[in-house]
N, C-alpha and C positions, 0 to 999 in steps of 0.2 A: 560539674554535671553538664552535659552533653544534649544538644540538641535531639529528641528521639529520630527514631530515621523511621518516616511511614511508607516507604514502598523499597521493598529490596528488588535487585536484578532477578529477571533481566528487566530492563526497563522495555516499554512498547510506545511507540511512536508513531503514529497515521501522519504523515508529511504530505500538505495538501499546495499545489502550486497552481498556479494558473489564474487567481480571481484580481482583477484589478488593482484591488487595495492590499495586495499582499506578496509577499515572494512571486517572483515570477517563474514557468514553466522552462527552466534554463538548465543545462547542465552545471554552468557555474552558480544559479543559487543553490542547486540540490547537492554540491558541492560543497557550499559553504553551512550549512545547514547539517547537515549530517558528519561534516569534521568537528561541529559545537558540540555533539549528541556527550552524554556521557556514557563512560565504558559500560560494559553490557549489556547495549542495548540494541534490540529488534526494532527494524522500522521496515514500515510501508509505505509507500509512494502512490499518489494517487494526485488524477489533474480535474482542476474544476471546468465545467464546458467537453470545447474544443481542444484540450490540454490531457484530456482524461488518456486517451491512447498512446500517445506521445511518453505521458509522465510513467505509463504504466508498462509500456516496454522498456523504459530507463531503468525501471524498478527492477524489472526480470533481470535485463544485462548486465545491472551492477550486484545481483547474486539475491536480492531481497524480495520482501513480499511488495504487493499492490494491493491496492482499495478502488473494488469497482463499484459502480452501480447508479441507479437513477438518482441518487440523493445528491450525487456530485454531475451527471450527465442526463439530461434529456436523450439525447441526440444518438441517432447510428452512425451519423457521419456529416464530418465538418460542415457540409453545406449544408445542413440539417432540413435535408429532403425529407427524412422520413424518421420518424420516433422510435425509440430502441424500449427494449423492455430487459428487465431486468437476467433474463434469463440469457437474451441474447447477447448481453454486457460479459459477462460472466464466460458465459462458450468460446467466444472470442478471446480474451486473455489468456482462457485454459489451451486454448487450442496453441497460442500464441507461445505459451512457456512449454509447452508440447515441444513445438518448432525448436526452441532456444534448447533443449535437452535437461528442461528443467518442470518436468509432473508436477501438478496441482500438489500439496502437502494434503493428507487425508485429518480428518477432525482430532484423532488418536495423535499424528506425527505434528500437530500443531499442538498442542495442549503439552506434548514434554519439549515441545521447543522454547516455549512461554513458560514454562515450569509453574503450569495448570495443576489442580488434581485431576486424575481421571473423571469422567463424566459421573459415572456409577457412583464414586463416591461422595460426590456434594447433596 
């Protein structure tokens, strides 16, 4: 008898880099790190700080999602002149995967990507 298996694919991953005590905001950690992943699995990239834009256009150009927002950044920008707000976190990455020819996924085109039930029926 068989160990149960509690989570089937795809598997889902927040990969968070930038905080001093941990992987760092690198191409070769995000690199080594996502070659460990096992097969089908979804990740997103997301940087702690000053990391958070950096990690999060890494995410868009390597073809994946990102993790934005106040919980990982304070900050609008690296000299942290001035405090960001969550909306304005958000704008900017979307606008940013705009740029790269890669549209924000809509709540419907995430949910069968993650192999969600629809909303409606939970």
């Amino acid at each position: 008898m068989g160990i149960p298996q509690l989570l089937t694919p795809p598997y889902y991953f927040n990969i968070l880099l930038g905080n001093i005590a941990s992987a760092q905001a690198s191409l070769l950690h995000v690199a080594a790190i996502v070659n460990d992943l096992p097969p089908d699995s979804v990740w997103c990239l997301g940087g702690i700080g000053a990391a958070q834009l950096p990690m999060n256009s890494l995410g868009l150009a390597m073809g994946h999602g990102v993790r934005v927002g106040l919980e990982d950044n304070l900050w609008w920008d690296e000299a942290r002149t001035r405090l960001a707000s969550n909306l304005e976190l958000v704008q900017r990455v979307a606008a940013l995967a705009k740029l790269l020819g890669k549209p924000p996924a809509t709540p419907v085109q995430t949910r069968q990507y993650l192999g969600l039930l629809p909303a409606k029926l939970l």
